[in-house]
TIKOL-565516 format. One record per residue: residue in three letters; x, y, z of N, C-alpha, C in turn. Coordinates in steps of 0.02 Angstrom, whole numbers. Layout:
<sites>
+-----+--------+--------+--------+--------+---------+--------+--------+--------+--------+
!  aa !  neast ! nnorth !    nup ! caeast ! canorth !   caup !  ceast ! cnorth !    cup !
+-----+--------+--------+--------+--------+---------+--------+--------+--------+--------+
! ALA !      X !      Y !      Z !      X !       Y !      Z !      X !      Y !      Z !
...
+-----+--------+--------+--------+--------+---------+--------+--------+--------+--------+
</sites>
This chain:
<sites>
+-----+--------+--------+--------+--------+---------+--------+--------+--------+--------+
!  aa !  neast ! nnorth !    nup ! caeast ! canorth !   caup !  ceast ! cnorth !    cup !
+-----+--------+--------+--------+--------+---------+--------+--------+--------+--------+
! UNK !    212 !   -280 !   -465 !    166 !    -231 !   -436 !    190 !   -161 !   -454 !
! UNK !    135 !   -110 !   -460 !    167 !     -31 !   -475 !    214 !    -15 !   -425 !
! UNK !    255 !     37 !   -427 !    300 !      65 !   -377 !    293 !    147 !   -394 !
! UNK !    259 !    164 !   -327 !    250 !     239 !   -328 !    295 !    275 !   -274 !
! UNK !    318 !    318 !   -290 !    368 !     367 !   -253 !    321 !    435 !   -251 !
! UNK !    322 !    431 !   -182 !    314 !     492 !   -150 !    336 !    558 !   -124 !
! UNK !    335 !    601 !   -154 !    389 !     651 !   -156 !    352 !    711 !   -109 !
! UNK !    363 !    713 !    -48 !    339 !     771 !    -11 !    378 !    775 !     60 !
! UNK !    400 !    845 !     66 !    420 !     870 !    127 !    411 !    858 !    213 !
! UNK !    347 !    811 !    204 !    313 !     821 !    272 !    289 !    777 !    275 !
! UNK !    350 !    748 !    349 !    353 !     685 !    350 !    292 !    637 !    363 !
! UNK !    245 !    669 !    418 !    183 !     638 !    427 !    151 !    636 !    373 !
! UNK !    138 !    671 !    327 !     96 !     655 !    267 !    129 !    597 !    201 !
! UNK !    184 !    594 !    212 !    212 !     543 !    166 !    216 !    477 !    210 !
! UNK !    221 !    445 !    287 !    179 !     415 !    309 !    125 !    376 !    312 !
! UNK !     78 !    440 !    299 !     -9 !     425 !    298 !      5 !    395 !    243 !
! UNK !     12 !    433 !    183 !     22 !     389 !    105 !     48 !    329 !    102 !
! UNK !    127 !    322 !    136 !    143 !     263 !    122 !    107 !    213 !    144 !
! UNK !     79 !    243 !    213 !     45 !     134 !    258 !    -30 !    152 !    206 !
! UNK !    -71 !    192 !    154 !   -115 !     200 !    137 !   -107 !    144 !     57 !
! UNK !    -61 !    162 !     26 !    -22 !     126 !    -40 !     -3 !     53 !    -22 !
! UNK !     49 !     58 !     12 !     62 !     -10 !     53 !      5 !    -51 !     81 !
! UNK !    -50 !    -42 !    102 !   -105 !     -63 !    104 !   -154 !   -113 !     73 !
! UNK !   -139 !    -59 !     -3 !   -165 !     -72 !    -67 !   -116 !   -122 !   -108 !
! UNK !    -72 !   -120 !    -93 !    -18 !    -182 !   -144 !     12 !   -153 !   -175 !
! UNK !     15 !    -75 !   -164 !     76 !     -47 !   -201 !    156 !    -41 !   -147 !
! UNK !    219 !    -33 !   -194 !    268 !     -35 !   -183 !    288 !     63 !   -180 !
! UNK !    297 !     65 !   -105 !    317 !     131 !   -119 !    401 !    147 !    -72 !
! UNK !    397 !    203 !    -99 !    468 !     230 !    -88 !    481 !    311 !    -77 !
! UNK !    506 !    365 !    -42 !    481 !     434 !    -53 !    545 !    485 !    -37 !
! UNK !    537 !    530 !    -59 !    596 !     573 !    -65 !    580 !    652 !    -27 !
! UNK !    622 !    677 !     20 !    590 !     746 !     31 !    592 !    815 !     -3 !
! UNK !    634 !    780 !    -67 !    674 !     862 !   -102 !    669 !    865 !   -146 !
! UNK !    664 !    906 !   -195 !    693 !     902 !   -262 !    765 !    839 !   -290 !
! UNK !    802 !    863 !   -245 !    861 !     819 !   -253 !    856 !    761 !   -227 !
! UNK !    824 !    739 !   -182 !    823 !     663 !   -173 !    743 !    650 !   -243 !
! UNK !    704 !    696 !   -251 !    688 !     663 !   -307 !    704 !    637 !   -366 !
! UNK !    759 !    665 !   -394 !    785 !     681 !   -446 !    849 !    622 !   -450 !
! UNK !    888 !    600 !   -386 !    943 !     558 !   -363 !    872 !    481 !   -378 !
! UNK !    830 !    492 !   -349 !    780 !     427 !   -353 !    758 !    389 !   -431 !
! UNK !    741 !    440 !   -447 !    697 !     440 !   -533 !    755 !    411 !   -563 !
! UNK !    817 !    436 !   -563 !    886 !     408 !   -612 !    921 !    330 !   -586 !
! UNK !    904 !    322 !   -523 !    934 !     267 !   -493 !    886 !    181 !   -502 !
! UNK !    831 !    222 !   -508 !    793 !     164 !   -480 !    712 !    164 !   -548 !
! UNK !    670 !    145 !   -550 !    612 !     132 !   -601 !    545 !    150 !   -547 !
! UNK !    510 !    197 !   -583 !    432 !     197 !   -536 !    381 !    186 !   -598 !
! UNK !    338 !    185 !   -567 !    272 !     188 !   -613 !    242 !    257 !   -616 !
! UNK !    236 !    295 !   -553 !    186 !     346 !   -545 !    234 !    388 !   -478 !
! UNK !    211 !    444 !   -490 !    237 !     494 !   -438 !    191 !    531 !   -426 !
! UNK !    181 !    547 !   -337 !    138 !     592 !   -301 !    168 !    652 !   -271 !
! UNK !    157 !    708 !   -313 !    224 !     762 !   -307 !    182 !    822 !   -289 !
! UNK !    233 !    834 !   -234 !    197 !     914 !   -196 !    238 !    941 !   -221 !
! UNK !    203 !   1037 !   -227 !    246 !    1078 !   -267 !    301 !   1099 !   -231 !
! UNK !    296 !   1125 !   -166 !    330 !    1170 !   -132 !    356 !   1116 !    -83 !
! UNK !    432 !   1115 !   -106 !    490 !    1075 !    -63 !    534 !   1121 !    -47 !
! UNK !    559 !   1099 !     -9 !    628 !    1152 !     46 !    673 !   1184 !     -5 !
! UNK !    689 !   1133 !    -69 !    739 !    1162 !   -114 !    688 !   1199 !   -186 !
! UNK !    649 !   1212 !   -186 !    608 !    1239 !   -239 !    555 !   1216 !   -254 !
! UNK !    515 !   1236 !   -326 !    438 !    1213 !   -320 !    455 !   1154 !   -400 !
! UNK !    452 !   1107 !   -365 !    455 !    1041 !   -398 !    404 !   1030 !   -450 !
! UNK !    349 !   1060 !   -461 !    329 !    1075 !   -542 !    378 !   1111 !   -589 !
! UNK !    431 !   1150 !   -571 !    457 !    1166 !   -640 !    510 !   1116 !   -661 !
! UNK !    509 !   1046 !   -643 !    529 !     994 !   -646 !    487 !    948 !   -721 !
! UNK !    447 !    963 !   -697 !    401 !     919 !   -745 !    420 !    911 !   -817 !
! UNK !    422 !    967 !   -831 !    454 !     961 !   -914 !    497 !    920 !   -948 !
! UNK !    562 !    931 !   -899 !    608 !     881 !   -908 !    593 !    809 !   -896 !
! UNK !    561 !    818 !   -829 !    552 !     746 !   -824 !    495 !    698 !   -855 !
! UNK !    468 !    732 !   -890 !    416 !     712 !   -929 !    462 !    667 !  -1013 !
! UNK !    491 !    756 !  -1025 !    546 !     696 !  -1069 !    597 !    656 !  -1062 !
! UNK !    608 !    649 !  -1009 !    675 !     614 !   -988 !    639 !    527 !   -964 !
! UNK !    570 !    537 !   -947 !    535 !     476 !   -903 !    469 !    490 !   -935 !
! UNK !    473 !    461 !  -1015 !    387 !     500 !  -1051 !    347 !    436 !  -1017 !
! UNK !    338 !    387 !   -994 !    301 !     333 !   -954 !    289 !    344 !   -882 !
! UNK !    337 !    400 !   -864 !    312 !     403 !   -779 !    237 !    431 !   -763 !
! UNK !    191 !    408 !   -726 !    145 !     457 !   -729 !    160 !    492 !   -652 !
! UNK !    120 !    579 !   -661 !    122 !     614 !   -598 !     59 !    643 !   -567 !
! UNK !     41 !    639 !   -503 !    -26 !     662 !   -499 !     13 !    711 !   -431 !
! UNK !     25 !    780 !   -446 !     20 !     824 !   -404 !    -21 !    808 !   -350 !
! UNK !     -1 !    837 !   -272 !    -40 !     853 !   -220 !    -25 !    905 !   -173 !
! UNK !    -50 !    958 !   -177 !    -29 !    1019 !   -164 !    -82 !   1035 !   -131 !
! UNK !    -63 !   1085 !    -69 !   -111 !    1133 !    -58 !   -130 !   1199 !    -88 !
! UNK !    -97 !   1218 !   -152 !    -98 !    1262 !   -182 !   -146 !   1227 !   -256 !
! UNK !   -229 !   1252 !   -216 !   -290 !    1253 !   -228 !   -336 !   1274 !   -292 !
! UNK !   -287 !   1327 !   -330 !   -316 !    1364 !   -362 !   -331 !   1337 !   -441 !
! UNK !   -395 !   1363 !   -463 !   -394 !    1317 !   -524 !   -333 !   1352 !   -567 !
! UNK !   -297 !   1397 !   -566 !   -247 !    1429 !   -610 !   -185 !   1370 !   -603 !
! UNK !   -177 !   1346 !   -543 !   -138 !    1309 !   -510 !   -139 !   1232 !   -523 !
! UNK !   -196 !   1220 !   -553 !   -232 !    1160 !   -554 !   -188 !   1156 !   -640 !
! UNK !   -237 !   1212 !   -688 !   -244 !    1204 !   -737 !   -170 !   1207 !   -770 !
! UNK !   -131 !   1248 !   -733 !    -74 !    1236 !   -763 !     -4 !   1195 !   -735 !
! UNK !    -24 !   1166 !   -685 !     -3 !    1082 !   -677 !    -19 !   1022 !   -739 !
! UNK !    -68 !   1045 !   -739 !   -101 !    1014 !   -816 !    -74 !   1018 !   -891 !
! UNK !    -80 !   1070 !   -906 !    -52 !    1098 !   -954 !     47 !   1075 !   -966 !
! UNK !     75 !   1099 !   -906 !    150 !    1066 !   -913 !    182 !    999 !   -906 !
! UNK !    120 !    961 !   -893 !    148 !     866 !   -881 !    108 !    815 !   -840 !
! UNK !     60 !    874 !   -784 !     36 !     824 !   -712 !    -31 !    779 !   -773 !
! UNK !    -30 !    706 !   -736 !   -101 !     665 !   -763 !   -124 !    683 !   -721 !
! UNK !   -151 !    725 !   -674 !   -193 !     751 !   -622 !   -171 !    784 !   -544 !
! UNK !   -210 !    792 !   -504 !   -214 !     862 !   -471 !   -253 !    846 !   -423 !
! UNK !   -211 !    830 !   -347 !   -266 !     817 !   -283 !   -247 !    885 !   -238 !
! UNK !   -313 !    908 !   -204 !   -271 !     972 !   -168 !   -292 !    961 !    -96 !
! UNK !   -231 !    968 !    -57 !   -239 !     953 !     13 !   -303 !   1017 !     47 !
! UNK !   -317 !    981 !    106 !   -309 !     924 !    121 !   -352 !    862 !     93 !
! UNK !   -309 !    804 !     84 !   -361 !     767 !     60 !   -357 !    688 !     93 !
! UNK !   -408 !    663 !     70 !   -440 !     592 !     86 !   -388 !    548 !     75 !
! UNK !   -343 !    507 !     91 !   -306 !     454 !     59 !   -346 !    413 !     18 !
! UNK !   -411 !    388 !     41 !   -451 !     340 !    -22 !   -433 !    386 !    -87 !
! UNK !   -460 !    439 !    -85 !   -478 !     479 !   -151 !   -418 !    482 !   -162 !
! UNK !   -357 !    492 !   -169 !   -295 !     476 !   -159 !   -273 !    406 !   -214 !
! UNK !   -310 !    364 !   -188 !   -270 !     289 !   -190 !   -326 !    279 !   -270 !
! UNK !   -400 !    328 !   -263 !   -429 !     314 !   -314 !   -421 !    352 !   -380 !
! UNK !   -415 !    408 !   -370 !   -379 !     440 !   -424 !   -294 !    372 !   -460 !
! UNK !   -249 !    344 !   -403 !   -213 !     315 !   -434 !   -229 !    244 !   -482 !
! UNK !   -305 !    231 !   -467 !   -317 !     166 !   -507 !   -331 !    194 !   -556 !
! UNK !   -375 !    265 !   -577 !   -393 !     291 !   -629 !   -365 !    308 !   -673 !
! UNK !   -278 !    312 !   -642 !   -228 !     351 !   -690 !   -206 !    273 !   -721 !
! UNK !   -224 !    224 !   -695 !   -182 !     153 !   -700 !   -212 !    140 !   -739 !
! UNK !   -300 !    133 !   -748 !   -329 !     105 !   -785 !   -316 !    153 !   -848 !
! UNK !   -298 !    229 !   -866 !   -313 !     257 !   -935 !   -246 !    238 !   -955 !
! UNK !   -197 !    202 !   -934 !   -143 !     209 !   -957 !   -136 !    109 !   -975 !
! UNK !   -177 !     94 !   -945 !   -154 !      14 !   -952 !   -138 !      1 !  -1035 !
! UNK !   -105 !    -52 !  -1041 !   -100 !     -68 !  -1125 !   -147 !   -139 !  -1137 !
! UNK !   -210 !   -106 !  -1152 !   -275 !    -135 !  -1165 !   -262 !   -208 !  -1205 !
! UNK !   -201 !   -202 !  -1266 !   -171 !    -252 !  -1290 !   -122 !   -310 !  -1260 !
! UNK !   -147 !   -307 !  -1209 !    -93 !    -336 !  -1152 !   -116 !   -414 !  -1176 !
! UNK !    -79 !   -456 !  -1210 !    -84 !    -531 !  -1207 !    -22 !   -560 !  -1152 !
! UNK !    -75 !   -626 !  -1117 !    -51 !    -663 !  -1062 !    -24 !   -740 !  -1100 !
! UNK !     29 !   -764 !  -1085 !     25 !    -864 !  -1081 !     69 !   -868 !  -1054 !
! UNK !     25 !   -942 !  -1049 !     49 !    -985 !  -1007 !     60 !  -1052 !  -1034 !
! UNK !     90 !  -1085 !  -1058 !     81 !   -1163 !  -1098 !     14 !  -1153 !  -1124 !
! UNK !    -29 !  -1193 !  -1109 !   -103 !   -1192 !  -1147 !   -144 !  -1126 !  -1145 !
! UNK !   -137 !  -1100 !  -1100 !   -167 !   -1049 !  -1079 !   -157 !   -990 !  -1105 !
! UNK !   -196 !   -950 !  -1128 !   -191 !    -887 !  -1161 !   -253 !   -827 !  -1147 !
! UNK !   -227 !   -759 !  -1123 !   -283 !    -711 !  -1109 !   -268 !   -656 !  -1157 !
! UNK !   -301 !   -632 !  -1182 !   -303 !    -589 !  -1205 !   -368 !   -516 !  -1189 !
! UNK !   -316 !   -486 !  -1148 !   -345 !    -430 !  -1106 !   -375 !   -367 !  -1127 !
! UNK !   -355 !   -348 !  -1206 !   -412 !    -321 !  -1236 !   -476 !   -332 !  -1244 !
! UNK !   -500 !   -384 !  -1270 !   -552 !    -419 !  -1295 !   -583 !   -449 !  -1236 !
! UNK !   -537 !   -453 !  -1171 !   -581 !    -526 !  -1115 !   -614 !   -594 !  -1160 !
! UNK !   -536 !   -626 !  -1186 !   -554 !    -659 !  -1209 !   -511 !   -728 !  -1191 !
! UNK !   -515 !   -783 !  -1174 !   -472 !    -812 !  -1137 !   -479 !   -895 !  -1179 !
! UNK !   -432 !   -929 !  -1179 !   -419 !    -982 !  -1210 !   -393 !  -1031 !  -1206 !
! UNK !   -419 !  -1095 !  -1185 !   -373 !   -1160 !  -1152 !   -367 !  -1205 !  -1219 !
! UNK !   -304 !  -1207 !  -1219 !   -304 !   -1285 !  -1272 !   -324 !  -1245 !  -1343 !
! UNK !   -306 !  -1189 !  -1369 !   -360 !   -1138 !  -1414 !   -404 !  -1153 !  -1426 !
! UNK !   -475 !  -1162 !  -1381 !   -517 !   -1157 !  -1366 !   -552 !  -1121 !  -1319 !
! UNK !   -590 !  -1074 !  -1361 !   -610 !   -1026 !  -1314 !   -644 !  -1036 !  -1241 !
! UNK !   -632 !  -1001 !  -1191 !   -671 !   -1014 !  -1126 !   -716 !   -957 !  -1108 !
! UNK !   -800 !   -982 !  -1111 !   -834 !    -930 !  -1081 !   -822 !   -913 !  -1001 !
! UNK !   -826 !   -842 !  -1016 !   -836 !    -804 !   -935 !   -858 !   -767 !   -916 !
! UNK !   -874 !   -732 !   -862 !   -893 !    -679 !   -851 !   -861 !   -603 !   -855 !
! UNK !   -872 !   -549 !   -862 !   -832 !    -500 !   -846 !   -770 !   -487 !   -795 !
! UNK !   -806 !   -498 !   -730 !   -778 !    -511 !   -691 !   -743 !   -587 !   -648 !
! UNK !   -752 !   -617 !   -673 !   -736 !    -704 !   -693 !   -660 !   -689 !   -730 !
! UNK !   -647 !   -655 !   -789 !   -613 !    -625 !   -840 !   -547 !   -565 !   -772 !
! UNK !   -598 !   -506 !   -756 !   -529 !    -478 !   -707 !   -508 !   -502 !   -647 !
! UNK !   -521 !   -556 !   -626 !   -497 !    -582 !   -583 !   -443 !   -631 !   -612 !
! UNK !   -457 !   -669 !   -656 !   -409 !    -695 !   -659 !   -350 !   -674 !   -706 !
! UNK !   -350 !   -617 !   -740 !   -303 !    -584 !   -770 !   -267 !   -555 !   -709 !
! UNK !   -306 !   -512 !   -671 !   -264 !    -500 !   -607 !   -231 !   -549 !   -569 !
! UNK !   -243 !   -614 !   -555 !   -202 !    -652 !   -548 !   -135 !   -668 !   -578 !
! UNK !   -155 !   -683 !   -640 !   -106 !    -692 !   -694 !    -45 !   -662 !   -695 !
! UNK !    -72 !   -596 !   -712 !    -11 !    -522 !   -733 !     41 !   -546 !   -658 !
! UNK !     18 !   -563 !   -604 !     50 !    -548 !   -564 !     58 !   -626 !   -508 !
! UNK !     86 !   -668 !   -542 !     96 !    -745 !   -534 !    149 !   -754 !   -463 !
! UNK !    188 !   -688 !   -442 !    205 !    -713 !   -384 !    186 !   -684 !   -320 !
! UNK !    123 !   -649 !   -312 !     82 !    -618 !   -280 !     34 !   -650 !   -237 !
! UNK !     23 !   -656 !   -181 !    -19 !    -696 !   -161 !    -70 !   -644 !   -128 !
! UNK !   -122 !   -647 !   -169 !   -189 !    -581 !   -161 !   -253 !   -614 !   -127 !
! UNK !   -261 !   -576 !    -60 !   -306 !    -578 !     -6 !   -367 !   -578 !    -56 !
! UNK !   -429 !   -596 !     -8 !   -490 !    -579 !    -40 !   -508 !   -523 !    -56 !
! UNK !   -481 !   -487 !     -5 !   -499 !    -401 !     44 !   -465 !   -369 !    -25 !
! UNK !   -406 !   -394 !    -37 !   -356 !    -357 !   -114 !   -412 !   -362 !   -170 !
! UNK !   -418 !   -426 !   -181 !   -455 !    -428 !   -244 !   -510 !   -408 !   -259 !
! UNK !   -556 !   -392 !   -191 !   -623 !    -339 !   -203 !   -609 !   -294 !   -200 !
! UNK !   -551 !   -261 !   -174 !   -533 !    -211 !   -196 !   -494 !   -168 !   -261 !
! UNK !   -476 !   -225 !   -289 !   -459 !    -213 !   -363 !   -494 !   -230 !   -409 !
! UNK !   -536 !   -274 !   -401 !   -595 !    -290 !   -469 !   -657 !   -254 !   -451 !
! UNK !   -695 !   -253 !   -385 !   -737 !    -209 !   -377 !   -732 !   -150 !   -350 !
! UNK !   -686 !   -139 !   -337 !   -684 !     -73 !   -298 !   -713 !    -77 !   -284 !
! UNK !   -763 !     -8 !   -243 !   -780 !      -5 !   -196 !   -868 !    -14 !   -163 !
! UNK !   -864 !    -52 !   -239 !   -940 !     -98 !   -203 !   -941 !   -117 !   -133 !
! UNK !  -1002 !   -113 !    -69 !  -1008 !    -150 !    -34 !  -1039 !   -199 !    -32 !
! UNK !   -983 !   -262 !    -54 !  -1014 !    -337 !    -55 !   -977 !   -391 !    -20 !
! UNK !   -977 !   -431 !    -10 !   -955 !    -490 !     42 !   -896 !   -515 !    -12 !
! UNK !   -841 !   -541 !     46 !   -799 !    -560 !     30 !   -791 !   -632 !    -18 !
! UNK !   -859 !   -674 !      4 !   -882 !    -701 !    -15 !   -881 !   -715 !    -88 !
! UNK !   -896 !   -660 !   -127 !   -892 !    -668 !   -183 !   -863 !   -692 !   -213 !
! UNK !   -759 !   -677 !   -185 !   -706 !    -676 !   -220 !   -709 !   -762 !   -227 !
! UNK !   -716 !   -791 !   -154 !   -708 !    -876 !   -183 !   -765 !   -919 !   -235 !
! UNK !   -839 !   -870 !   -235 !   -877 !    -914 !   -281 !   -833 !   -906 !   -371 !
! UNK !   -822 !   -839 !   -371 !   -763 !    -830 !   -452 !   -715 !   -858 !   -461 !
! UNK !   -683 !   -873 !   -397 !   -626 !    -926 !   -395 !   -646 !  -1002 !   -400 !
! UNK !   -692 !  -1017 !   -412 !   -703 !   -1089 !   -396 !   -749 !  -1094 !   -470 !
! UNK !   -782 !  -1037 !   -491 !   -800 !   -1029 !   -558 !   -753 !  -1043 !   -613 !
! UNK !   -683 !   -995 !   -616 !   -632 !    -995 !   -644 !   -601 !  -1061 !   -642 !
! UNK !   -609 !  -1106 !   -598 !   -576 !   -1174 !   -586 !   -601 !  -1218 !   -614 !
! UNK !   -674 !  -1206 !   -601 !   -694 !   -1249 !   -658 !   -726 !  -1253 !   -734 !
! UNK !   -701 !  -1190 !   -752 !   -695 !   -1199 !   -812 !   -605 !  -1193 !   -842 !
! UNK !   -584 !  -1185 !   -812 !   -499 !   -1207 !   -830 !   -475 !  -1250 !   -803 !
! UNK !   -480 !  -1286 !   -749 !   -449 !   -1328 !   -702 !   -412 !  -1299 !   -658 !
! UNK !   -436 !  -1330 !   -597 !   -403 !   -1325 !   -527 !   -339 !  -1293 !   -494 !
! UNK !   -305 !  -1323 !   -563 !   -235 !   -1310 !   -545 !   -189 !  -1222 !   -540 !
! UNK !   -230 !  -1198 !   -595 !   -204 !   -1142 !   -612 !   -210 !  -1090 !   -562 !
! UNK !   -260 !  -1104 !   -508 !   -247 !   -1061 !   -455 !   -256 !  -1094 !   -372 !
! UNK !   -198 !  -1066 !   -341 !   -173 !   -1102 !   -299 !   -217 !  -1053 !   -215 !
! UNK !   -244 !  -1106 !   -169 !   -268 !   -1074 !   -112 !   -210 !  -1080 !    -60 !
! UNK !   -185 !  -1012 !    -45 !   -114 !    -998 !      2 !   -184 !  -1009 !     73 !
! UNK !   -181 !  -1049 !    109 !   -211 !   -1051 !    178 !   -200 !   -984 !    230 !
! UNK !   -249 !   -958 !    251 !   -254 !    -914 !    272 !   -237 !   -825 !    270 !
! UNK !   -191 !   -832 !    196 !   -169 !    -782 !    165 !   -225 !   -763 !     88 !
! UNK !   -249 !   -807 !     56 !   -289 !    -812 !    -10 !   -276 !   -839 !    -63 !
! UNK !   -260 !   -801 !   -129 !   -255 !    -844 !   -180 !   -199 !   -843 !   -217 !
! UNK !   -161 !   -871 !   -254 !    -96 !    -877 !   -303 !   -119 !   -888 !   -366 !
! UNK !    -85 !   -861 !   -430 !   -102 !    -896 !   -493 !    -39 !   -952 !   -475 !
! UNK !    -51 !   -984 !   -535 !      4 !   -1046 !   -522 !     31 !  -1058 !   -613 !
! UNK !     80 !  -1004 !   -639 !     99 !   -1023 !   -694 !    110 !  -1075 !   -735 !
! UNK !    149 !  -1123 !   -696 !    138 !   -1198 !   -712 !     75 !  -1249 !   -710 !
! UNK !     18 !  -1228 !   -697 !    -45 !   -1258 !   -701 !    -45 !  -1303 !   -749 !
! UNK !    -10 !  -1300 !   -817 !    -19 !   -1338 !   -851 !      4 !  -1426 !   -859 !
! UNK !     64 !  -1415 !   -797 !     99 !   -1502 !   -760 !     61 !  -1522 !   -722 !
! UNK !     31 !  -1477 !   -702 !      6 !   -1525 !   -642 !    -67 !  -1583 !   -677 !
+-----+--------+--------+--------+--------+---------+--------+--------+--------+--------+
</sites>
């Protein structure tokens, strides 16, 4: 799963973020300083950072540079109350993938972070499994190398499964990651799941009772 670090001074608002991320199935972690940012980034691996400018020890954009080359894969989406498009634009210009300005929405928040996820994903992402093979550019999927028709979304659901085989993802998760934020019944998630089953077999995805669904890497023993 991603792991985002939250880097802001104030404590209730890093809080709100964390039970907001945590929510969503991300892994977070947060720092109040420059220096516990900086002690974090070298110790440990993130995906994405949510960085306010103005911390107790200085304004943590003139950070960026370095850490841009030091961590060229981290992504950062500023969140500042310092509003201004001058402020905006040249967050931009020195490293930020984007720019939320307080106060703001945690959804819009959590949606800006799928947006930064999705321009950055590696479209070439191939999956296997013994017989099984996805190939996540194309949505193109293959049992036995033989191709398997699907649907679009037939296709991100079960790559989202896949990528992430020891995850056990609610319904509530998975409409929220394949459809966002359509309002449609949960419903859906088990008719695609039972679609996906039967055109690959049963096995490959596992129903956790009362929690939801598992991929099941080994699908192919059973």
């Amino acid at each position: 799963m991603k792991r985002i670090l939250i880097v802001e001074d104030d404590l209730s608002i890093r809080n709100i973020l964390k039970k907001y991320l945590k929510s969503h199935g991300y892994e977070v972690d947060e720092a109040g300083s420059i220096v516990d940012f900086r002690k974090k980034l070298y110790n440990d691996k993130f995906d994405l950072v949510l960085l306010d400018i103005m911390l107790p020890d200085g304004f943590s954009i003139n950070e960026l540079p370095d850490i841009k080359v030091n961590f060229p894969d981290l992504g950062v989406i500023i969140i500042s109350a310092r509003d201004s498009d001058n402020d905006k634009i040249y967050g931009l210009e020195i490293g930020a993938d984007d720019y939320v300005a307080k106060p703001f929405n945690p959804r819009e928040v959590v949606a800006r972070i799928k947006s930064y996820f999705r321009r950055v994903s590696k479209n070439n992402e191939y999956i296997k499994y013994g017989p099984l093979e996805i190939f996540c550019e194309n949505y193109v999927v293959k049992l036995n190398n033989n191709e398997v028709e699907m649907t679009a979304k037939e296709f991100e659901v079960l790559c989202l499964l896949a990528k992430n085989p020891d995850y056990v993802f609610s319904r509530e998760k998975i409409l929220d990651t394949v459809w966002e934020d359509e309002f449609i019944s949960d419903r859906v998630v088990d008719v695609h799941i039972s679609n996906i089953r039967n055109k690959l077999g049963k096995s490959w995805i596992k129903t956790i009772r009362g929690a939801g669904y598992k991929f099941n890497p080994r699908g192919y023993d059973v």
